[in-house]
Structures are given as structure tokens and as C-alpha cells.
FINU-642618 format. One line per field, with one value per residue: residue number from 1; x, y, z of N, C-alpha, C in turn; residue in three letters. Coordinates in Angstrom, 2 decimals, padded with zeros to 5 digits. Layout:
pos = NUM	... .
n_px = X	... .
n_py = Y	... .
n_pz = Z	... .
ca_px = X	... .
ca_py = Y	... .
ca_pz = Z	... .
c_px = X	... .
c_py = Y	... .
c_pz = Z	... .
code = ALA	... .
***
This chain:
pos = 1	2	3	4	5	6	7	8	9	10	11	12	13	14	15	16	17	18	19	20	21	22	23	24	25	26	27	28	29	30	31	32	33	34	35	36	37	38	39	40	41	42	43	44	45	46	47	48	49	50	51	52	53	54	55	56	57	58	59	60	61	62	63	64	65	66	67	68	69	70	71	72	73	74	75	76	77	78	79	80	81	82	83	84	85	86	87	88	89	90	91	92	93	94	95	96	97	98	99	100	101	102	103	104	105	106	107	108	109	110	111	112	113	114	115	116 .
n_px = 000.84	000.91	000.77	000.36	001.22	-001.41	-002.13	-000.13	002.19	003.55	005.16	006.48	006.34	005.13	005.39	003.25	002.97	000.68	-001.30	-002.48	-000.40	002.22	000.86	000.03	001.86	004.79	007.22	009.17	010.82	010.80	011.99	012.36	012.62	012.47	010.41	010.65	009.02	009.06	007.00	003.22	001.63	001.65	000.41	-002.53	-004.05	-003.56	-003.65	-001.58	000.65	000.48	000.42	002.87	004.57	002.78	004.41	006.61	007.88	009.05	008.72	006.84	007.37	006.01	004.08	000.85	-000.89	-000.61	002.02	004.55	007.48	009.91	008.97	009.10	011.77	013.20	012.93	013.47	016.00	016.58	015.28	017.12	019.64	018.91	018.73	020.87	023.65	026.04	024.25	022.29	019.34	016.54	013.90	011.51	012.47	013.71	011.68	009.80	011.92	012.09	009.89	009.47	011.96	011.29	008.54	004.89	003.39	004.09	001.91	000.23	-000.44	000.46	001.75	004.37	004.84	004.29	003.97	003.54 .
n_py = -001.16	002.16	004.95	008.85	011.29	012.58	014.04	016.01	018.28	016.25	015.61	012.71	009.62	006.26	002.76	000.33	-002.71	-005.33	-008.37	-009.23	-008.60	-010.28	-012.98	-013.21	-011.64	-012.20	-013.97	-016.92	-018.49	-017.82	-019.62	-020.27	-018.05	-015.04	-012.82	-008.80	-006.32	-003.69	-001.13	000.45	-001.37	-003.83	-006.57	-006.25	-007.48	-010.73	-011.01	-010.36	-011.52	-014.16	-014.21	-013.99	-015.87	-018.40	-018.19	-019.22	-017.89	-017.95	-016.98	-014.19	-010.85	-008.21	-004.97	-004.39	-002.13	000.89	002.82	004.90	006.65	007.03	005.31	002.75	002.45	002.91	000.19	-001.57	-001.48	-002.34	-005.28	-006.05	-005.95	-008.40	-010.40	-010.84	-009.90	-010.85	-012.30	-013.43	-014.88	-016.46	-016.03	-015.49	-014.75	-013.10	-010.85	-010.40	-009.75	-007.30	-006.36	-006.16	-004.30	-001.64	-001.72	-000.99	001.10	004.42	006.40	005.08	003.03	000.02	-003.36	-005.13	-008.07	-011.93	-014.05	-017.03 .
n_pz = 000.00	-001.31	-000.33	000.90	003.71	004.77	006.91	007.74	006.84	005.04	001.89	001.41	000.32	002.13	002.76	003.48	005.08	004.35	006.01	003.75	001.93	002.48	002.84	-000.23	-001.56	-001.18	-001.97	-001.45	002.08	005.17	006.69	009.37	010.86	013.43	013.32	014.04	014.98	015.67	015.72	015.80	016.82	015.67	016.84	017.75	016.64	015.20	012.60	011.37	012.03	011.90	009.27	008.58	010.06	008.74	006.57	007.07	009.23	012.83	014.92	015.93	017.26	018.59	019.39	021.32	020.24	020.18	020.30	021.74	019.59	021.65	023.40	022.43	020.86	023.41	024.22	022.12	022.18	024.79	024.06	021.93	023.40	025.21	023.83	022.89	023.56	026.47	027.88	026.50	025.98	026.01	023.36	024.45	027.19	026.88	026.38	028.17	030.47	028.89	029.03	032.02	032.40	030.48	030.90	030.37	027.49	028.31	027.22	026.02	026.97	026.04	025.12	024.57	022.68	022.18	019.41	017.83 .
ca_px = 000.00	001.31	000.04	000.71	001.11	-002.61	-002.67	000.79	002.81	005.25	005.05	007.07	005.27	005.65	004.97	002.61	002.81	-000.23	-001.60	-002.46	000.75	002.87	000.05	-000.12	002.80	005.79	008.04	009.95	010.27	011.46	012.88	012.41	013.08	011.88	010.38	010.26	008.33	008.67	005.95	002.60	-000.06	001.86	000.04	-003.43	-004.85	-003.26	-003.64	000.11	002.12	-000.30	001.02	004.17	004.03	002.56	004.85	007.94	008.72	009.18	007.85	006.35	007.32	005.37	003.14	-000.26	-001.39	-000.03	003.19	005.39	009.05	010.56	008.94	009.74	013.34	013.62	012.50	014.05	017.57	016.43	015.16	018.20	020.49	018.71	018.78	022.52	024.86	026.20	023.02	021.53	018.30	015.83	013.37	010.28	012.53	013.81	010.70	009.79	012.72	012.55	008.77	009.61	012.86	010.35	007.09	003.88	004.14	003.28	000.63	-000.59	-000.31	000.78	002.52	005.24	004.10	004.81	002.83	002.43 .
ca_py = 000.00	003.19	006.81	009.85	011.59	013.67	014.72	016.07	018.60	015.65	014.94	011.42	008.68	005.24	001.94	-000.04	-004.21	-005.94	-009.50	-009.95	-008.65	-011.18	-013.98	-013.10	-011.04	-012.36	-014.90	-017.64	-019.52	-017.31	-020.86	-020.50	-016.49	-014.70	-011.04	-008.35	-004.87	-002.36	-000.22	000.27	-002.22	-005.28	-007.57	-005.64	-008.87	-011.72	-011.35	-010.10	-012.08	-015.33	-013.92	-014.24	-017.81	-019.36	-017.97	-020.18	-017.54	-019.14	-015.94	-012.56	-009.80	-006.49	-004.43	-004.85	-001.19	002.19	003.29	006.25	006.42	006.65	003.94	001.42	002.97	002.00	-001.24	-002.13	-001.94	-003.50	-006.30	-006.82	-006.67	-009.14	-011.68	-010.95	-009.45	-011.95	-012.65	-014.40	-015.09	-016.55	-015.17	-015.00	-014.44	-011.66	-009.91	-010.23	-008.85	-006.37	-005.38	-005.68	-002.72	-000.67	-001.48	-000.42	002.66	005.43	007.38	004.45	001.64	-001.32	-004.27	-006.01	-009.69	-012.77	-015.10	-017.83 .
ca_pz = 000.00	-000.84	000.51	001.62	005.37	004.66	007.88	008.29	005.57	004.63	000.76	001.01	000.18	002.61	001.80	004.47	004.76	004.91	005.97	002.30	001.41	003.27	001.92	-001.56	-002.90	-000.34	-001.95	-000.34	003.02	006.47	007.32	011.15	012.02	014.27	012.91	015.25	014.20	016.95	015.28	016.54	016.49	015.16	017.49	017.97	016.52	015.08	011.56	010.22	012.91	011.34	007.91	008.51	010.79	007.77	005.67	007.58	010.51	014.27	015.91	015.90	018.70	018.31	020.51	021.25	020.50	019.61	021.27	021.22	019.32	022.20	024.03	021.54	020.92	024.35	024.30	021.42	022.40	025.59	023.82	021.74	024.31	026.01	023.29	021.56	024.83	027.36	028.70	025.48	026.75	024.70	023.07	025.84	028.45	026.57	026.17	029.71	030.96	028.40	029.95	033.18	032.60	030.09	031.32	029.27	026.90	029.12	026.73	025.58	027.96	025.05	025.56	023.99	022.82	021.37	018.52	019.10 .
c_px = 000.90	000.74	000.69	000.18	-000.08	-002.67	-001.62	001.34	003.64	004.60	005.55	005.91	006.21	004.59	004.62	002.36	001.98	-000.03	-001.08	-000.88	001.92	002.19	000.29	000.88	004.44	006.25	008.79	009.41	011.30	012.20	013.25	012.76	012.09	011.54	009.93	009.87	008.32	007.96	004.69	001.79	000.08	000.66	-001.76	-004.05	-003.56	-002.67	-001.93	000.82	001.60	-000.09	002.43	005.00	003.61	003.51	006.52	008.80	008.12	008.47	007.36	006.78	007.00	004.49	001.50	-001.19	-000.27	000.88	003.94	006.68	010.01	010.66	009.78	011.30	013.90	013.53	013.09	015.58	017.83	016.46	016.42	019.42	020.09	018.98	020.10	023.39	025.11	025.19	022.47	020.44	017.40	014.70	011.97	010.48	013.14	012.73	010.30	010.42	012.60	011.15	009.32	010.85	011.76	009.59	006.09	003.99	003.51	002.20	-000.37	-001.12	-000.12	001.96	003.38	004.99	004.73	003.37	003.96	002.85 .
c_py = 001.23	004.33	008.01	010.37	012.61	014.63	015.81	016.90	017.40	015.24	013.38	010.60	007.34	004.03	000.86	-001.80	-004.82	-007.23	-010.03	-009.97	-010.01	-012.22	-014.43	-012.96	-011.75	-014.24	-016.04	-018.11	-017.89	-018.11	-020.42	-018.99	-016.13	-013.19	-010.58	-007.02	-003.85	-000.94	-000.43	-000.94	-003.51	-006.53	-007.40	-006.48	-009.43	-012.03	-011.09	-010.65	-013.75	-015.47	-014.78	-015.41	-018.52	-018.97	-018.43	-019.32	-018.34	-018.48	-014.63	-011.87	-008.51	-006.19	-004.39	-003.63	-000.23	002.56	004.20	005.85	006.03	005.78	003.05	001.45	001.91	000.57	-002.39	-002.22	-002.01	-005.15	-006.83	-007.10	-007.85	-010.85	-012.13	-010.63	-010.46	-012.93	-014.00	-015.35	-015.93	-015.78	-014.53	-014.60	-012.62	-010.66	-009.92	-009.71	-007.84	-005.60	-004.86	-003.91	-001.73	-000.56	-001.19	000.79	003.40	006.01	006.73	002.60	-000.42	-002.20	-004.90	-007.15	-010.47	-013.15	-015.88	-017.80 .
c_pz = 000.00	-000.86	000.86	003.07	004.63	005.55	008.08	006.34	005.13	002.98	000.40	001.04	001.59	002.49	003.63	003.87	005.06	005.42	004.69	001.60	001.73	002.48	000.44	-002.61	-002.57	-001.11	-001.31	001.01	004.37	007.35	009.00	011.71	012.87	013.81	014.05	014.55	015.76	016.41	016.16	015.83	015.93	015.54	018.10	017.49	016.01	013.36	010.80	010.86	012.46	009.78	007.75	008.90	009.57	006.85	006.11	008.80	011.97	015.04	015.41	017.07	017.83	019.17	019.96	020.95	020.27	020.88	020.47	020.85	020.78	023.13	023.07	021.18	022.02	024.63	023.27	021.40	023.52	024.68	022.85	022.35	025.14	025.51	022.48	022.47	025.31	027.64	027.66	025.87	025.64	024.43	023.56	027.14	027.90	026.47	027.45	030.60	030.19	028.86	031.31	033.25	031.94	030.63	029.95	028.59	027.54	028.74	026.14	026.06	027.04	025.41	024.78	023.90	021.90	021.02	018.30	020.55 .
code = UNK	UNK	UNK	UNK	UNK	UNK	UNK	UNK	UNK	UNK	UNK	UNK	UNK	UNK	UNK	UNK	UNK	UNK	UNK	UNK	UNK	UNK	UNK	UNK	UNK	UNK	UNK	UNK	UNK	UNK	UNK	UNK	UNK	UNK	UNK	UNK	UNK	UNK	UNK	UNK	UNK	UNK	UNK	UNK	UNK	UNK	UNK	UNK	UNK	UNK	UNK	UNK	UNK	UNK	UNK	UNK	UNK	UNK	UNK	UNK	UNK	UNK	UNK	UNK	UNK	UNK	UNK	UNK	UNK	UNK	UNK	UNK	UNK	UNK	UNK	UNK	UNK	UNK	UNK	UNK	UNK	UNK	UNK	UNK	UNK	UNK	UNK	UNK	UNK	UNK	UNK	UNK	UNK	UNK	UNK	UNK	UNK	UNK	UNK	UNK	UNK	UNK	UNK	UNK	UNK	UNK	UNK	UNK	UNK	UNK	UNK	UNK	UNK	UNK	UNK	UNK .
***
């Protein structure tokens, strides 16, 4: 899908990944990864982390609801230190520790999650 910011002066265009997209247009096997989207709303249902699962990834991590840059900023280089530094956690304990240091996004109270 591509669009423009309407609401907002920006003329760039950006290019938005659906379900279908993933389904339909998405090539190949993900042979066991793990995608992680620290955008909002990854996980706000089921349907694009169920995209991407059938389409040969192992996991999904994304939030359950709209969060601010700099929540997810933060959270996101929590969560990769948690799963690539010394620690090398796996990948549910990493997100758990990586709530417990962040917590919920303050303005919008969303959670960091796994599928399945």
C-alpha cells in the first residue's frame, strides 16, 4: 500500500505491509526467524504475525497497541540486548525482561508480545 502523510505537511510517500501482502505477494520460506516490528499495532490482533508464521517464521514480537518512538526505541535496544549481549536469553525471556525494565508505553499503555 502506498500513501501519503494527509494529515501532516510531509510529501514522502511510505509503503505499508499488509496480511495480504505477506500472503499473496511475499516470496519464499522465512525458514524458522523470528520477525520483530517495533511499530505500533503489530500484534493488535493476530492477523500479520499469522502472515508471517505461515509464511515459515518461528515468531512474531510487536506491541499490542499504539506506542510512542521513544517507548519502543527503548524497548528495542532493551530487547536486543537481552537476546545478543552476554546474557543471550531466549526469546520469551527476553521480552519479559525487556517489559519488566520498560514497562507499558506510558501514553498508551501497550505491551510487547509474542505469537504464538
Amino acid at each position: 500500500m502506498v500513501d501519503s502523510y494527509v494529515d501532516r505537511p510531509i510529501k514522502d510517500s511510505f509503503f505499508g505491509v499488509t496480511p495480504a501482502f505477506i500472503a499473496e505477494a511475499m516470496r519464499g520460506n522465512l525458514h524458522g526467524a523470528t520477525v520483530v516490528l517495533m511499530g505500533c499495532s503489530g500484534l493488535k490482533n493476530d492477523d500479520l504475525a499469522k502472515a508471517f508464521v505461515d509464511r515459515g517464521a518461528k515468531d512474531f514480537v510487536s506491541w499490542d497497541g499504539s506506542v510512542t518512538a521513544q517507548h519502543t526505541d527503548a524497548a528495542g535496544e532493551a530487547l536486543l540486548k537481552h537476546l545478543f549481549a552476554a546474557e543471550q536469553r531466549d526469546l520469551r525471556q527476553a521480552v519479559a525482561t525487556t517489559m519488566q525494565e520498560v514497562g507499558r508505553d506510558p501514553a498508551f499503555g501497550s505491551s510487547l508480545a509474542i505469537y504464538p
